[in-house]
N, C-alpha and C positions, 0 to 999 in steps of 0.2 A: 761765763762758764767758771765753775767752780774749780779750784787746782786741790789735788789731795793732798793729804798732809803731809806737811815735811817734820821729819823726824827733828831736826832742832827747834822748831817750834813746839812741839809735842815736850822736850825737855823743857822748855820754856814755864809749860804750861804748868808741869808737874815743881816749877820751882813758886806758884803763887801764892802756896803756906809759908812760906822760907823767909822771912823779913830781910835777914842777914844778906840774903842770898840776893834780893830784890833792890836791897840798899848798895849792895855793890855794883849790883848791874848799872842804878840809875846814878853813881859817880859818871857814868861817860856819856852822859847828855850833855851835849855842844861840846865835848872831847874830841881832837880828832880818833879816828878810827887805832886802837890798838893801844891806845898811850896811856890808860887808864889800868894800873896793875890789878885792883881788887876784882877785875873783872877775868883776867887770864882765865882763874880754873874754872871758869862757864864760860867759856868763847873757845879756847884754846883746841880742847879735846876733840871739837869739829870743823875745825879747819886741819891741812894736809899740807907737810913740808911745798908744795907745786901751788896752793890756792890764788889764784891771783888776787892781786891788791883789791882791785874793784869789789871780790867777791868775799874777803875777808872785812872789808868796810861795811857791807851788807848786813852779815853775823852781825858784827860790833851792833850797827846804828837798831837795827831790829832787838838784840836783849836788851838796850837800853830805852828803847821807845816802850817795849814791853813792860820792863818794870816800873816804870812811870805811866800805865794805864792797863794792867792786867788785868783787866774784866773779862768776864768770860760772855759768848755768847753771840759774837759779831761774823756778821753774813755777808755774801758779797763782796766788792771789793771797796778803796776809799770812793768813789762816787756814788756808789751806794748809800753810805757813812754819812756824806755829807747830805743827800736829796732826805734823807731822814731830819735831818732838823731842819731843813725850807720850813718854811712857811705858806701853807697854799693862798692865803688871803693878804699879807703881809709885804712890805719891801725886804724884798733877797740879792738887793744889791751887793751886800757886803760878802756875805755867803759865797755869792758868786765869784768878785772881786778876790778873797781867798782862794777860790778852788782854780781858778783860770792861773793864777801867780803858782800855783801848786803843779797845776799842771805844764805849765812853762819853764819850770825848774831847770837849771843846768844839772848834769847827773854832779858838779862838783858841788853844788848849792842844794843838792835835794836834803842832806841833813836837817838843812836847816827850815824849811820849807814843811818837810816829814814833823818835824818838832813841833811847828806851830800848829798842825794840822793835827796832830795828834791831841795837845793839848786844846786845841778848842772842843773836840768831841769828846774830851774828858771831863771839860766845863757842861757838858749839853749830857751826858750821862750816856754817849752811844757808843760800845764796843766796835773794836776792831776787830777784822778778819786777821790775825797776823800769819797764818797760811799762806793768805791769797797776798798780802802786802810783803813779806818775804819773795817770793815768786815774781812780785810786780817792781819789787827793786833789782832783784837781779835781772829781769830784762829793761830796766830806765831807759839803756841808751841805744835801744835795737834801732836800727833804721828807718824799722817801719812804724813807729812809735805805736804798738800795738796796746804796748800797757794806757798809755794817756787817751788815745780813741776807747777803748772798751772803759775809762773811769769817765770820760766826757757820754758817752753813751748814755752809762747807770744813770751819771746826773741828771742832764738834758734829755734824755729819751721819753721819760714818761710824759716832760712837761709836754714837748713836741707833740706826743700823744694826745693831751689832754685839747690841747690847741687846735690841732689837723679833728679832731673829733670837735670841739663848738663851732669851726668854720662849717663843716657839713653841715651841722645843725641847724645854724643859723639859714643856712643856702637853700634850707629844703623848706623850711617855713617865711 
């Protein structure tokens, strides 16, 4: 399910002429959250004296993911992202191997985790949703781990699909 847009992603968006702007954002990649000054006056103005930490770390790691892969065009969530470069004939062990370590993240480890991931789909030329990945970090550490089942889903759903569909196949001939 698609999430609408959030309005700091929409600034985001509109800073991907801005070099200046893009170059200070990605000083705070592998930064901790907040510590990075060139970044203040594009993070700052949308967080609130009350934001909790979690939620200001969020801001931070997303303009900076952002400006180290601002393509425009990305649908869906990250399992989406990644089921797009599988390979349907190919070994997708590693693919995999990635996205499971991704999805097993500690919310204190997902910077890091988010970084790699981003950076391999920047290697593979596939945008991000950062709507829906804004949205999916702020709920990381819900109980019901709703963000990791709907990105395990995107990934694994179709294949499942493809599968549950050549067993009949096979069953009926």
């Amino acid at each position: 399910m698609e999430r609408e847009n959030h309005p700091f992603v929409e600034y985001l968006e509109s800073l991907r002429d801005d070099r200046a702007a893009l170059a200070a954002l990605r000083r705070g990649l592998g930064q901790p959250p907040g510590t990075v000054a060139s970044m203040y006056p594009y993070v700052v103005r949308w967080l609130g004296d009350d934001t909790p930490p979690w939620q200001e770390a969020a801001y931070y790691l997303i303009a900076a993911l952002f400006a180290y892969h601002p393509a425009e065009g990305g649908t869906g969530n990250m399992g989406h992202h990644f089921a797009r470069v599988r390979d349907p004939k190919g070994d997708n062990t590693a693919i995999e191997r990635r996205f499971t370590a991704l999805l097993a993240a500690h919310p204190d480890d997902l910077d890091f985790y988010l970084r790699q991931a981003v950076s391999f789909l920047k290697s593979k030329e596939v945008p991000v949703n950062w709507h829906q990945l804004l949205s999916d970090v702020l709920a990381w550490s819900h109980p019901d781990r709703y963000v990791q089942k709907q990105w395990a889903n995107a990934f694994w759903g179709r294949a499942r699909s493809d599968a549950e569909a050549m067993q009949s196949e096979q069953g009926t001939s």
